[in-house]
N, CA, C and O atoms as a GROMACS GRO file, in nm:
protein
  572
    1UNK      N    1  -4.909   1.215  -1.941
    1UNK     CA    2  -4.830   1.120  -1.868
    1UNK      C    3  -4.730   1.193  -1.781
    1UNK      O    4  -4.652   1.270  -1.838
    2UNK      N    5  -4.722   1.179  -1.651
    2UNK     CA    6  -4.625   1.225  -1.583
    2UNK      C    7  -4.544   1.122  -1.512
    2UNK      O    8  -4.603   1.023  -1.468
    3UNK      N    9  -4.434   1.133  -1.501
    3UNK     CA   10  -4.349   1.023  -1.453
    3UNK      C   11  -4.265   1.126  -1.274
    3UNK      O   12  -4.241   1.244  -1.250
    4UNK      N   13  -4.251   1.009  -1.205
    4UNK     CA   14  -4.177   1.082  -1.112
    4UNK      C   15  -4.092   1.021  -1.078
    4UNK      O   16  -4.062   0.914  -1.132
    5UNK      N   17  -4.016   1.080  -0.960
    5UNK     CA   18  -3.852   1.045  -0.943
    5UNK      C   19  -3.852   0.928  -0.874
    5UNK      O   20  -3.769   0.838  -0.889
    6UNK      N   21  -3.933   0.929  -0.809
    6UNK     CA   22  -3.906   0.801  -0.700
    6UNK      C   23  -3.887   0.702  -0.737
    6UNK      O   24  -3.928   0.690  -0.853
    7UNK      N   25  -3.828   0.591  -0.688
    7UNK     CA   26  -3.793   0.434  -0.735
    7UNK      C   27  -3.925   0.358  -0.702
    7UNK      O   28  -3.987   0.381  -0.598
    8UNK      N   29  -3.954   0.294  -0.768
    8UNK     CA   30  -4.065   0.190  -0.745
    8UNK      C   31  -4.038   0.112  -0.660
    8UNK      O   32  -3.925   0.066  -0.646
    9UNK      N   33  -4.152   0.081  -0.579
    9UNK     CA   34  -4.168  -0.004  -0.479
    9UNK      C   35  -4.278  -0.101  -0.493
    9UNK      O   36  -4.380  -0.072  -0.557
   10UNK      N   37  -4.259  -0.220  -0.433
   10UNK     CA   38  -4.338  -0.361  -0.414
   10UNK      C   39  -4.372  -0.386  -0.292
   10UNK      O   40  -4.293  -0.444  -0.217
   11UNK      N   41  -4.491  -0.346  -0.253
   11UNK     CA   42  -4.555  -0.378  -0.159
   11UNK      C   43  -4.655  -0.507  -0.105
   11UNK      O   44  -4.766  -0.539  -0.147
   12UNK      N   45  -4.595  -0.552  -0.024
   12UNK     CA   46  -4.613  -0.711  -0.010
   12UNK      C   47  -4.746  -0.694   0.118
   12UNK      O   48  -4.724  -0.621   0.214
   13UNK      N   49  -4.842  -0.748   0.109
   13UNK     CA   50  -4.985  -0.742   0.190
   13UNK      C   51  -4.922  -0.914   0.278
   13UNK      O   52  -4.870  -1.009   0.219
   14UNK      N   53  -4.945  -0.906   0.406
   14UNK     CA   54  -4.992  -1.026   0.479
   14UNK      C   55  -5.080  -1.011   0.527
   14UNK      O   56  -5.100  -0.911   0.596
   15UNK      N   57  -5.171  -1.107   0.509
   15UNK     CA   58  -5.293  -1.119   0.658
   15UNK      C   59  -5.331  -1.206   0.742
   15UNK      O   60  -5.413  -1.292   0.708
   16UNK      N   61  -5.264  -1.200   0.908
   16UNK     CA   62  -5.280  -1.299   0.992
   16UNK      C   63  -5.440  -1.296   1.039
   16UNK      O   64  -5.531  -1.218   1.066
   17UNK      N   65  -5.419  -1.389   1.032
   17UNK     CA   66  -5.536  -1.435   1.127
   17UNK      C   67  -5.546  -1.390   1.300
   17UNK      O   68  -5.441  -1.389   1.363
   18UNK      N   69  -5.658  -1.359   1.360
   18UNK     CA   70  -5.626  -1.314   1.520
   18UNK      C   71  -5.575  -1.431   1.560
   18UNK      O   72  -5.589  -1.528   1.486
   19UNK      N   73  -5.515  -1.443   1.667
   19UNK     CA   74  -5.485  -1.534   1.742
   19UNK      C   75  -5.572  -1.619   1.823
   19UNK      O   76  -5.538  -1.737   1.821
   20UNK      N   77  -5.685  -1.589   1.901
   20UNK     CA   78  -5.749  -1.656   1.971
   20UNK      C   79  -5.899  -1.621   1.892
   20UNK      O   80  -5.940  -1.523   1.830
   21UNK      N   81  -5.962  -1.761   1.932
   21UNK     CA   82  -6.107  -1.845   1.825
   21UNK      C   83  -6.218  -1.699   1.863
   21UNK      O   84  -6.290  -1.655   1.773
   22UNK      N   85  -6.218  -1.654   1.961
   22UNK     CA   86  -6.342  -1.537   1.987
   22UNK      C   87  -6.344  -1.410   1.877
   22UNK      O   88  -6.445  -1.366   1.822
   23UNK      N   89  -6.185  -1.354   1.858
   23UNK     CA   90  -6.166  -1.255   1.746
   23UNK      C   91  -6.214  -1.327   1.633
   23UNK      O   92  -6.302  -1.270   1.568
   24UNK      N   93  -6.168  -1.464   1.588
   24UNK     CA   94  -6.162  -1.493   1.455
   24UNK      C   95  -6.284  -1.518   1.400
   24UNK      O   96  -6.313  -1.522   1.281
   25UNK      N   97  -6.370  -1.540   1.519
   25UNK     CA   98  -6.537  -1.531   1.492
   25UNK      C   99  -6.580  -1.410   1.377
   25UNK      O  100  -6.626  -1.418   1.263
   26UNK      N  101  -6.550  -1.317   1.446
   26UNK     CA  102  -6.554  -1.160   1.423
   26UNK      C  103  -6.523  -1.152   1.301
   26UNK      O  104  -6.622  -1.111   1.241
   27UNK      N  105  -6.415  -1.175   1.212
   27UNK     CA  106  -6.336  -1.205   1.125
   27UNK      C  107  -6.234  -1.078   1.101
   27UNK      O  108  -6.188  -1.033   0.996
   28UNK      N  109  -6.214  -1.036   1.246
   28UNK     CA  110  -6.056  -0.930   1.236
   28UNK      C  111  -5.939  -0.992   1.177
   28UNK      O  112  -5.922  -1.112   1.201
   29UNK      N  113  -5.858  -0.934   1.107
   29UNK     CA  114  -5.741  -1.001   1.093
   29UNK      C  115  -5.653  -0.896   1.106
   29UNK      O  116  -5.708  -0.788   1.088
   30UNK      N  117  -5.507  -0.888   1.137
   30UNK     CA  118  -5.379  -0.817   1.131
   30UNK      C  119  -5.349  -0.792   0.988
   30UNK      O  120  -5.377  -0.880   0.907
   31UNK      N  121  -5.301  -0.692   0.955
   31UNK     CA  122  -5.268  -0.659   0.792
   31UNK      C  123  -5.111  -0.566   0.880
   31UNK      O  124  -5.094  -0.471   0.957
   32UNK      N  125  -5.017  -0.683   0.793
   32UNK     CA  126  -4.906  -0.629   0.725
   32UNK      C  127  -4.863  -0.577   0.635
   32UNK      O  128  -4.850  -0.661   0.546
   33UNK      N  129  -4.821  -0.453   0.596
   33UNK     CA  130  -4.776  -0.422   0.525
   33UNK      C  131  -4.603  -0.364   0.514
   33UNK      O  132  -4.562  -0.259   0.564
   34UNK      N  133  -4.514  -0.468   0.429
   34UNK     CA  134  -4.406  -0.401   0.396
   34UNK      C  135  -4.344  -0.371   0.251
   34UNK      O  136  -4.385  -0.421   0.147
   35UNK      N  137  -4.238  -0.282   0.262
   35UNK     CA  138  -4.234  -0.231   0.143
   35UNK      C  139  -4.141  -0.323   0.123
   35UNK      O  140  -4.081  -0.366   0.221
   36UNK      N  141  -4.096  -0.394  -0.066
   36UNK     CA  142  -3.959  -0.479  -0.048
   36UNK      C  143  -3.908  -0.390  -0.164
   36UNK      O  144  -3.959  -0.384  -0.276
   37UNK      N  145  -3.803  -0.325  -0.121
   37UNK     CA  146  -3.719  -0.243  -0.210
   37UNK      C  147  -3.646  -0.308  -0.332
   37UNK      O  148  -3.594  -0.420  -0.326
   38UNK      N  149  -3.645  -0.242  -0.427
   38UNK     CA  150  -3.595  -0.306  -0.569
   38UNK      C  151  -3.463  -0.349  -0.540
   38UNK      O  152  -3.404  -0.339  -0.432
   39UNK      N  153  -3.417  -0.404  -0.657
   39UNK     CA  154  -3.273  -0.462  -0.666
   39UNK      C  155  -3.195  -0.343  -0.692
   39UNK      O  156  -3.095  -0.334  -0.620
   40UNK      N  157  -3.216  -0.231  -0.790
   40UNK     CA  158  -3.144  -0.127  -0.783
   40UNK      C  159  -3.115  -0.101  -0.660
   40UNK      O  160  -2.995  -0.098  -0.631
   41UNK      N  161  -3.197  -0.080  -0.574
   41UNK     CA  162  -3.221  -0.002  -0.415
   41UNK      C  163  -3.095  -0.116  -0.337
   41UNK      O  164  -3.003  -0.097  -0.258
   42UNK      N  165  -3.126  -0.183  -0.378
   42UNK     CA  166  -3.038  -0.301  -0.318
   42UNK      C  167  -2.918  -0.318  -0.389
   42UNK      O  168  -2.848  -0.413  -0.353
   43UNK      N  169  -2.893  -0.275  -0.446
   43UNK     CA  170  -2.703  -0.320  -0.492
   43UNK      C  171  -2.651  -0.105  -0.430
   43UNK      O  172  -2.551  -0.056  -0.378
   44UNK      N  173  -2.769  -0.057  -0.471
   44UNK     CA  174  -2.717   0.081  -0.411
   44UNK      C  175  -2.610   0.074  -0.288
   44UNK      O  176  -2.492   0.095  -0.259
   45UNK      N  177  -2.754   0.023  -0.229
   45UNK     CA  178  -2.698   0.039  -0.029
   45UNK      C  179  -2.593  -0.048  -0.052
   45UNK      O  180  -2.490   0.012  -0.021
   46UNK      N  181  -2.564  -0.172  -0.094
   46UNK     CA  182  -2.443  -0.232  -0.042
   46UNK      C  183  -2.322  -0.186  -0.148
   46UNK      O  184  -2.202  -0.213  -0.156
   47UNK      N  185  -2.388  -0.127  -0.202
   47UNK     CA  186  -2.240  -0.048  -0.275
   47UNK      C  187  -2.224   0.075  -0.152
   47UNK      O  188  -2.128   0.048  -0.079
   48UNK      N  189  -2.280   0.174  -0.120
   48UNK     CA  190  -2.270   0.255  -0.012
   48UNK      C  191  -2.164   0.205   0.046
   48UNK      O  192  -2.042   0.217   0.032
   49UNK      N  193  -2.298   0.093   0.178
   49UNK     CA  194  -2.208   0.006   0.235
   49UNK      C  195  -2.057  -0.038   0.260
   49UNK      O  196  -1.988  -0.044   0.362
   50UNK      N  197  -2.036  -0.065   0.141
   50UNK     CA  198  -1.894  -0.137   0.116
   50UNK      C  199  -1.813   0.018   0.100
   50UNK      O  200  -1.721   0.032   0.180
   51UNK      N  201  -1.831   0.108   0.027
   51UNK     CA  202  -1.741   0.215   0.010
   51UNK      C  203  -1.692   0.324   0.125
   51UNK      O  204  -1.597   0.403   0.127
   52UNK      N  205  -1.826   0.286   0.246
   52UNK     CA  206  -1.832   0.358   0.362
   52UNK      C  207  -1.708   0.267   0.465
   52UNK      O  208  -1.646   0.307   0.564
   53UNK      N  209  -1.704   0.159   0.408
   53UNK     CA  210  -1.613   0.071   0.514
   53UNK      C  211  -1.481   0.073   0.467
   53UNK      O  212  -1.381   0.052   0.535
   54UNK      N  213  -1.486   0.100   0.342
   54UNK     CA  214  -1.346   0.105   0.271
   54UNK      C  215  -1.221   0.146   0.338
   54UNK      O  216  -1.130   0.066   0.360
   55UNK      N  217  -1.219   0.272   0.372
   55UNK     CA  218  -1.089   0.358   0.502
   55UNK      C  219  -1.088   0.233   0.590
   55UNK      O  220  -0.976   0.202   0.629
   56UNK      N  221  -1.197   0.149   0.633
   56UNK     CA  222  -1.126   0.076   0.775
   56UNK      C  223  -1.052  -0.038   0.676
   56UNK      O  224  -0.935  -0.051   0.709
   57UNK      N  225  -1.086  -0.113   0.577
   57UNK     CA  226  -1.029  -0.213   0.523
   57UNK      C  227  -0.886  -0.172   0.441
   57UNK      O  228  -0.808  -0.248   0.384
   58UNK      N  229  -0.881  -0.089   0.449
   58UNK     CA  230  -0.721  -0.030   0.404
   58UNK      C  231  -0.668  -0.019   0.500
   58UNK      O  232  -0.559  -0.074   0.491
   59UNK      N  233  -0.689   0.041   0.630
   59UNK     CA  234  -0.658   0.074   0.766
   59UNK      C  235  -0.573  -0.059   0.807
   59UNK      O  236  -0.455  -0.063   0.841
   60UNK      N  237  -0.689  -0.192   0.790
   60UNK     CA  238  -0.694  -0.253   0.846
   60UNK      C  239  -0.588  -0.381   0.815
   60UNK      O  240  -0.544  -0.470   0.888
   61UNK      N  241  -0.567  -0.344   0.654
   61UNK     CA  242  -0.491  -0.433   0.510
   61UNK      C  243  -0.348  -0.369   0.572
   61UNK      O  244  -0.258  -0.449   0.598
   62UNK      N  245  -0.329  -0.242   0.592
   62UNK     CA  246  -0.159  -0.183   0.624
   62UNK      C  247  -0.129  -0.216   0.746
   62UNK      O  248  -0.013  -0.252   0.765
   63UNK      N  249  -0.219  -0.215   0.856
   63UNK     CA  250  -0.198  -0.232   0.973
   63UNK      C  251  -0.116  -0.387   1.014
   63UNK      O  252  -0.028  -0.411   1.097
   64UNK      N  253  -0.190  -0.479   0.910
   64UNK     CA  254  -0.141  -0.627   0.922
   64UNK      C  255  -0.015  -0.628   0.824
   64UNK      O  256   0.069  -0.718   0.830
   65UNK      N  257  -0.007  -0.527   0.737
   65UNK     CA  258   0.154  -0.586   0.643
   65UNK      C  259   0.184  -0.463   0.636
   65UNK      O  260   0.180  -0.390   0.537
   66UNK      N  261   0.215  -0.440   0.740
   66UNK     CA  262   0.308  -0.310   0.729
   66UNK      C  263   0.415  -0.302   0.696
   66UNK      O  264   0.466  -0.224   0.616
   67UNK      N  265   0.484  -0.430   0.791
   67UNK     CA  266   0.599  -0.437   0.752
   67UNK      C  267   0.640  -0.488   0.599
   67UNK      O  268   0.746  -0.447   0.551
   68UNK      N  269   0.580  -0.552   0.544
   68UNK     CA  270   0.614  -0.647   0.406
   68UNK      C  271   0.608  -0.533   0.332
   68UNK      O  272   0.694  -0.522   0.245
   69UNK      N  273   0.497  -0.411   0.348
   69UNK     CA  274   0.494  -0.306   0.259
   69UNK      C  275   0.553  -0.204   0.247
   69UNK      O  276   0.574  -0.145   0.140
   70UNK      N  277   0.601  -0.158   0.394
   70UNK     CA  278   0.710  -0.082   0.415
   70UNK      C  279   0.836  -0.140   0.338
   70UNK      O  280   0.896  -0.072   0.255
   71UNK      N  281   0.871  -0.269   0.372
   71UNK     CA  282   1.021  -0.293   0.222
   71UNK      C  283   0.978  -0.293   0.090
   71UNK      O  284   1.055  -0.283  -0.005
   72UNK      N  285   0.838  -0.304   0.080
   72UNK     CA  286   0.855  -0.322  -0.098
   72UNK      C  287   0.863  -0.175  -0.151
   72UNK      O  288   0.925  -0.141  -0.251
   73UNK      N  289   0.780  -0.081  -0.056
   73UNK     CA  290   0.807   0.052  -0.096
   73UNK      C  291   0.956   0.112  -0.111
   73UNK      O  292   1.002   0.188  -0.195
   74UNK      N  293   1.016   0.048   0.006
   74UNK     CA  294   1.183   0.111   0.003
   74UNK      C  295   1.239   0.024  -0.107
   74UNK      O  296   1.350   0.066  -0.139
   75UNK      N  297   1.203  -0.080  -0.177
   75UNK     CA  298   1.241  -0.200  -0.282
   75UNK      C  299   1.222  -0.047  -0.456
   75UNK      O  300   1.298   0.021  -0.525
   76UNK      N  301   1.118  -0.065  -0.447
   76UNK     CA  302   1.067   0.020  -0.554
   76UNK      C  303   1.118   0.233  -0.548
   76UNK      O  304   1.138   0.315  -0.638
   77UNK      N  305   1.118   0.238  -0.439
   77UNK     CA  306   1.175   0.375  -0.392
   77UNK      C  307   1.349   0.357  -0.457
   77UNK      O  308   1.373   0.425  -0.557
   78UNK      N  309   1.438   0.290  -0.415
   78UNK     CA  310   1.536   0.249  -0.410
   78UNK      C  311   1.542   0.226  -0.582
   78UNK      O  312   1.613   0.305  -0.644
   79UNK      N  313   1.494   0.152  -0.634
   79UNK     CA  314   1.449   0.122  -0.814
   79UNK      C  315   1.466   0.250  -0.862
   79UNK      O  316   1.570   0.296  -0.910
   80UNK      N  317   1.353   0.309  -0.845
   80UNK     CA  318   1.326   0.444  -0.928
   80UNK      C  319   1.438   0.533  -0.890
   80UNK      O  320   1.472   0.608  -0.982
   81UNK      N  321   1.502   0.545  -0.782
   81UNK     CA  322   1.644   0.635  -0.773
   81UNK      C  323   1.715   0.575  -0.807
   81UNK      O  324   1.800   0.632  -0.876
   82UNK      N  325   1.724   0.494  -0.796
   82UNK     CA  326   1.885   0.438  -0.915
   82UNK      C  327   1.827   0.446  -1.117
   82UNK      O  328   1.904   0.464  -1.212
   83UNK      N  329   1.746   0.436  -1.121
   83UNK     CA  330   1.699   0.452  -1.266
   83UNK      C  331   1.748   0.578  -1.258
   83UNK      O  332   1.850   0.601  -1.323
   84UNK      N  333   1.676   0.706  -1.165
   84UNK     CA  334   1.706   0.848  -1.177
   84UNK      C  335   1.806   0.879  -1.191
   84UNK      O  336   1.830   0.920  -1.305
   85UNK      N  337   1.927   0.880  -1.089
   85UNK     CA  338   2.011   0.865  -1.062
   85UNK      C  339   2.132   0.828  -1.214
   85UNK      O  340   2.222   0.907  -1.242
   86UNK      N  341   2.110   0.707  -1.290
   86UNK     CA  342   2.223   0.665  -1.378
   86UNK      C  343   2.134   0.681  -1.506
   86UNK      O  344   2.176   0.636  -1.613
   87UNK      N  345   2.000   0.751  -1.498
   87UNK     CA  346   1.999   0.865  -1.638
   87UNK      C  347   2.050   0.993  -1.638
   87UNK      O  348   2.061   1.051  -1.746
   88UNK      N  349   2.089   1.058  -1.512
   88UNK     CA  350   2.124   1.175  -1.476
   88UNK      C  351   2.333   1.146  -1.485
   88UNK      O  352   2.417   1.232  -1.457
   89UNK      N  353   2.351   1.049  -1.516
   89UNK     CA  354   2.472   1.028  -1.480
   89UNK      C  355   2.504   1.007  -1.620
   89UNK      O  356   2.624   1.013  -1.647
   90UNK      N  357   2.404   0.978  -1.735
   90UNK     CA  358   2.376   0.884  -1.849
   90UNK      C  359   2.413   1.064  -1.931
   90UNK      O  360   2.487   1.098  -2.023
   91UNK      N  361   2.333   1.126  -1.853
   91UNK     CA  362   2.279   1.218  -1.950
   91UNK      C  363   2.432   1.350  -1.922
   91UNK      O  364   2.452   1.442  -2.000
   92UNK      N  365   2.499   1.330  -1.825
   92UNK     CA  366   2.613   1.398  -1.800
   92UNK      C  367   2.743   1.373  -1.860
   92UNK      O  368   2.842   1.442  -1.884
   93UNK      N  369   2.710   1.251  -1.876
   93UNK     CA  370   2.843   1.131  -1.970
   93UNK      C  371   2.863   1.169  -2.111
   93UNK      O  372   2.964   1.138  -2.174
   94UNK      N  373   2.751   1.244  -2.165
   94UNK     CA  374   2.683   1.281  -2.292
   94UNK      C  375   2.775   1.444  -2.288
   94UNK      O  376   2.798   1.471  -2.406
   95UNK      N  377   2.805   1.502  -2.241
   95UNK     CA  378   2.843   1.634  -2.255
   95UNK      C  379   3.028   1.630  -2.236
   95UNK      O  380   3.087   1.603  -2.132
   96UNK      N  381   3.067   1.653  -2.319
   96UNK     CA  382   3.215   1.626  -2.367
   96UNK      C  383   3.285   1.606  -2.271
   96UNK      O  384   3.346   1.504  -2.236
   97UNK      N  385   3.270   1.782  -2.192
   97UNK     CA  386   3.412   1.785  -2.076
   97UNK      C  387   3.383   1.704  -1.981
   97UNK      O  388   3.487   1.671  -1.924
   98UNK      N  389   3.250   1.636  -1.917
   98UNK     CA  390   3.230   1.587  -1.798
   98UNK      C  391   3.274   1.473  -1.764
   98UNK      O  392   3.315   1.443  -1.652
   99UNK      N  393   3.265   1.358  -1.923
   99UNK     CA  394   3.312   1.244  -1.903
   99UNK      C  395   3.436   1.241  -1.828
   99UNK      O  396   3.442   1.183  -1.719
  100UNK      N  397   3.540   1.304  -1.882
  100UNK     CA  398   3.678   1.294  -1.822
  100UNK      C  399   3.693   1.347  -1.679
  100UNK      O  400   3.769   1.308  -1.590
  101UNK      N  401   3.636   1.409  -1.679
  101UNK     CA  402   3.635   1.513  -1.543
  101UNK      C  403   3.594   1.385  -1.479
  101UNK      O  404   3.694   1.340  -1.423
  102UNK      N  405   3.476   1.295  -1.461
  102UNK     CA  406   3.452   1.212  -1.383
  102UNK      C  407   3.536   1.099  -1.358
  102UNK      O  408   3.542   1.029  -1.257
  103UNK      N  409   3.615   1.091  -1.489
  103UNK     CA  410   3.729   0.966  -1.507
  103UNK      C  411   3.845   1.012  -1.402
  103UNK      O  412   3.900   0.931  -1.328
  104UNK      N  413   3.876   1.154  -1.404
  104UNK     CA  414   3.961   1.191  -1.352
  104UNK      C  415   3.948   1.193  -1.189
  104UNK      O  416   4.030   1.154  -1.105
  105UNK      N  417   3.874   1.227  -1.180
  105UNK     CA  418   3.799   1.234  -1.014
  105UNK      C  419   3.814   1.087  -0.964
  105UNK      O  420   3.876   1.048  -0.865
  106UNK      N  421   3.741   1.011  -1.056
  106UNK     CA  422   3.785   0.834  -1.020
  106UNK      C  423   3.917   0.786  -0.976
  106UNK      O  424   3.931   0.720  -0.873
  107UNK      N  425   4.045   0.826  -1.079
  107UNK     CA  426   4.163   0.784  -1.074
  107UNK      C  427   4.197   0.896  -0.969
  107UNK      O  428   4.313   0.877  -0.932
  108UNK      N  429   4.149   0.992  -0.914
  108UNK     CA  430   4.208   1.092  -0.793
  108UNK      C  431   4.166   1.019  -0.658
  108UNK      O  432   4.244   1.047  -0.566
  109UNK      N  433   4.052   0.923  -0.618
  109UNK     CA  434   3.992   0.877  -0.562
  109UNK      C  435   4.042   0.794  -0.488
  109UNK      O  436   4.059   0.791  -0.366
  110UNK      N  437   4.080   0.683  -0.620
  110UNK     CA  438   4.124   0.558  -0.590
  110UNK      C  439   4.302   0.590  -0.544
  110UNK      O  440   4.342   0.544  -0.438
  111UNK      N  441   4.383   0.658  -0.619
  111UNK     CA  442   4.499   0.692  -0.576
  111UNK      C  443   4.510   0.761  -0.420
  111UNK      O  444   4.597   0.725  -0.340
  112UNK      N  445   4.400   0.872  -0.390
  112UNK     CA  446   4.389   0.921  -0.216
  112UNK      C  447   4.377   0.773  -0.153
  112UNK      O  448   4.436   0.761  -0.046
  113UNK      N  449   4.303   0.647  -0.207
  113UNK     CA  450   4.279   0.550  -0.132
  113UNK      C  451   4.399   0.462  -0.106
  113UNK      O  452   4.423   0.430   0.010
  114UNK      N  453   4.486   0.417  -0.213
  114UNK     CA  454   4.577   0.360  -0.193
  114UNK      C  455   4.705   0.465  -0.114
  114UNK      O  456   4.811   0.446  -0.056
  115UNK      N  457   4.665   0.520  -0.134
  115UNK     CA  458   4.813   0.621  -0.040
  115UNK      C  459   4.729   0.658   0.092
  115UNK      O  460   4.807   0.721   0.164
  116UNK      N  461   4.633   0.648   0.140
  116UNK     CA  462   4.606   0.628   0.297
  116UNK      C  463   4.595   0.536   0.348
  116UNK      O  464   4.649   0.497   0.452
  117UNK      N  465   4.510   0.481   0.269
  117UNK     CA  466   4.522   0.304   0.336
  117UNK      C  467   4.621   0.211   0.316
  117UNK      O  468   4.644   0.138   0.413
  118UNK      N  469   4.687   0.193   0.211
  118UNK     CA  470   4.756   0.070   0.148
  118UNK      C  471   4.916   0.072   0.164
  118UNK      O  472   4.984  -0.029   0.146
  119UNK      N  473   4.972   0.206   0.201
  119UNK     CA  474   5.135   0.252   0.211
  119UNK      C  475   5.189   0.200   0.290
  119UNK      O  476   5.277   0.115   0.291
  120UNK      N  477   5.115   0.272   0.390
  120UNK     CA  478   5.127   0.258   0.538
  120UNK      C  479   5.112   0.085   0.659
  120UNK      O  480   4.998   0.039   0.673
  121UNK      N  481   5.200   0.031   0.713
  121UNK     CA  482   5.161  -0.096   0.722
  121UNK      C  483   5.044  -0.111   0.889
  121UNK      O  484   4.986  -0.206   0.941
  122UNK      N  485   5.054   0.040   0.925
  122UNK     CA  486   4.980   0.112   1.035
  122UNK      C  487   4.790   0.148   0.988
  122UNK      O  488   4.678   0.139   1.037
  123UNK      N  489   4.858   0.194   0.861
  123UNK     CA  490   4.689   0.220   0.821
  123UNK      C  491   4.614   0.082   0.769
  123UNK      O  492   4.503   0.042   0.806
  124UNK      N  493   4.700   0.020   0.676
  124UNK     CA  494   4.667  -0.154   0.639
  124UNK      C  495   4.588  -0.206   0.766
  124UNK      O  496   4.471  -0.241   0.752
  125UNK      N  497   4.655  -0.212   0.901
  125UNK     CA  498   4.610  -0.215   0.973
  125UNK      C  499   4.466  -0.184   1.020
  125UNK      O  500   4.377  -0.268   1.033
  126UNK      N  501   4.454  -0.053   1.044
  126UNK     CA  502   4.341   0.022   1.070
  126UNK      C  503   4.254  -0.055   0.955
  126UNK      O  504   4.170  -0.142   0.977
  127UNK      N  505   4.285  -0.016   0.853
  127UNK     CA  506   4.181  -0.069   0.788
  127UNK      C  507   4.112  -0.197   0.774
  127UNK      O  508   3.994  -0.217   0.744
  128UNK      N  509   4.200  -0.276   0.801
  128UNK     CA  510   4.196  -0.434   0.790
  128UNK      C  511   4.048  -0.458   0.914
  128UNK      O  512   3.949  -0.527   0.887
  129UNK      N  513   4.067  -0.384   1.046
  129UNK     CA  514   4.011  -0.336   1.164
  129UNK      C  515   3.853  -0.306   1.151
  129UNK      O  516   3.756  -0.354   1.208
  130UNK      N  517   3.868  -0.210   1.056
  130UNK     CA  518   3.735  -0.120   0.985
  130UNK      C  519   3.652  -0.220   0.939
  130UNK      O  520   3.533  -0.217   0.969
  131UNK      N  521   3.699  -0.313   0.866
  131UNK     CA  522   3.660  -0.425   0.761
  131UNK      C  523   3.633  -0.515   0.855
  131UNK      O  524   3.537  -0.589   0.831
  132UNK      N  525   3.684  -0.529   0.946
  132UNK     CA  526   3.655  -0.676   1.054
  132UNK      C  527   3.479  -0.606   1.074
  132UNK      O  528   3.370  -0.659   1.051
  133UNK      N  529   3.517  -0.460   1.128
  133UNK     CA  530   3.413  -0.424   1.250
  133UNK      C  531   3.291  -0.458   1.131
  133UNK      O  532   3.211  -0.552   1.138
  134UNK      N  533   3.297  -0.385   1.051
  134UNK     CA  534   3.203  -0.368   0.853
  134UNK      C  535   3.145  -0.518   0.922
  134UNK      O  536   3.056  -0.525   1.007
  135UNK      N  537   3.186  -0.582   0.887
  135UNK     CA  538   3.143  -0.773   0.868
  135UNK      C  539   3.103  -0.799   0.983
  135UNK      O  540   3.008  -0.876   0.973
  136UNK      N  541   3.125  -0.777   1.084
  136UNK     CA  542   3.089  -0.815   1.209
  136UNK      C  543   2.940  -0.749   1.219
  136UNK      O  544   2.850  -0.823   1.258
  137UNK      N  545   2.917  -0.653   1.196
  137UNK     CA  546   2.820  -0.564   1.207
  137UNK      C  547   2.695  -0.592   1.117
  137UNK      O  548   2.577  -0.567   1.140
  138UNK      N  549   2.768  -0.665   0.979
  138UNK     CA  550   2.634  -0.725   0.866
  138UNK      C  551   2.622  -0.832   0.918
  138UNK      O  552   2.511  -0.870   0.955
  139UNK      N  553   2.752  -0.920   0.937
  139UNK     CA  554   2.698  -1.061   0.944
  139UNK      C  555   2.724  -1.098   1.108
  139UNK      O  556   2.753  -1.215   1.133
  140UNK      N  557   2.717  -1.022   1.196
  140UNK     CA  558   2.704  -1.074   1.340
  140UNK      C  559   2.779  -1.125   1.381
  140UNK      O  560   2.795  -1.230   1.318
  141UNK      N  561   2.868  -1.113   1.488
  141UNK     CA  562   2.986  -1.165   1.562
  141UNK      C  563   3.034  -1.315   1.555
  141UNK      O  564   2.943  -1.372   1.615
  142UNK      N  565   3.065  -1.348   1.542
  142UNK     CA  566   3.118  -1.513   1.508
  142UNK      C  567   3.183  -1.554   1.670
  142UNK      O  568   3.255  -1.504   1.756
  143UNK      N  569   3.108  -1.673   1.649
  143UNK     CA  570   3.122  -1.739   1.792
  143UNK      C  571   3.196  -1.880   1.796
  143UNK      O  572   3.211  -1.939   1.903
   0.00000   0.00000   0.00000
């Protein structure tokens, strides 16, 4: 018994008849022959098919939501650095001297803030200014 590689095929016979009554005397007929490829053969190619088109249907999927996908990426980008970010802050809080050091830096912060901005009834000013422009700039000029 020897077996070989090839896929089996079903070969389908037609036989027309000639067309005009003088041949058919004769009794010529046309013989068709085609091959009809298996169902394996057939989910093959349209698996091919479909995997060969794939690059354009991704192409084609970003091209139309680019934009919606471009924010969810900066949505999820933005996620994962702040997770990073306040385990790294989590994990610094954890080591004796740093806590304070950061407490201290805080209360140095906020004190530079109130003694530039808040003393002064010139800088109040300015700042008050800063804060208009801030709001104007998120929420658009008011008319």
């Amino acid at each position: 018994m020897t077996s070989s590689n090839e896929p089996e095929t079903t070969v389908i016979i037609t036989e027309i008849p000639a067309e005009n009554e003088a041949d058919s005397s004769s009794g010529s007929t046309k013989v068709i022959i085609t091959e009809e490829p298996n169902q394996t053969q057939q989910i093959k190619e349209q698996i091919i098919s479909i995997l060969s088109e794939f690059p354009a249907y991704i192409g084609s999927f970003y091209e139309q939501y680019k934009s919606p996908l471009t924010v969810v990426g900066v949505i999820l980008a933005s996620i994962v650095s702040l997770k990073v970010l306040l385990g790294i802050v989590d994990e610094l809080n954890d080591i004796p001297l740093l806590a304070p050091t950061f407490e201290l830096i805080g209360i140095g912060y906020t004190a530079w803030f109130i003694y530039r901005y808040l003393l002064r009834s010139s800088n109040r000013q300015q700042l008050g200014q800063e804060i208009q422009a801030l709001k104007e700039q998120v929420f658009g000029k008011k008319s």
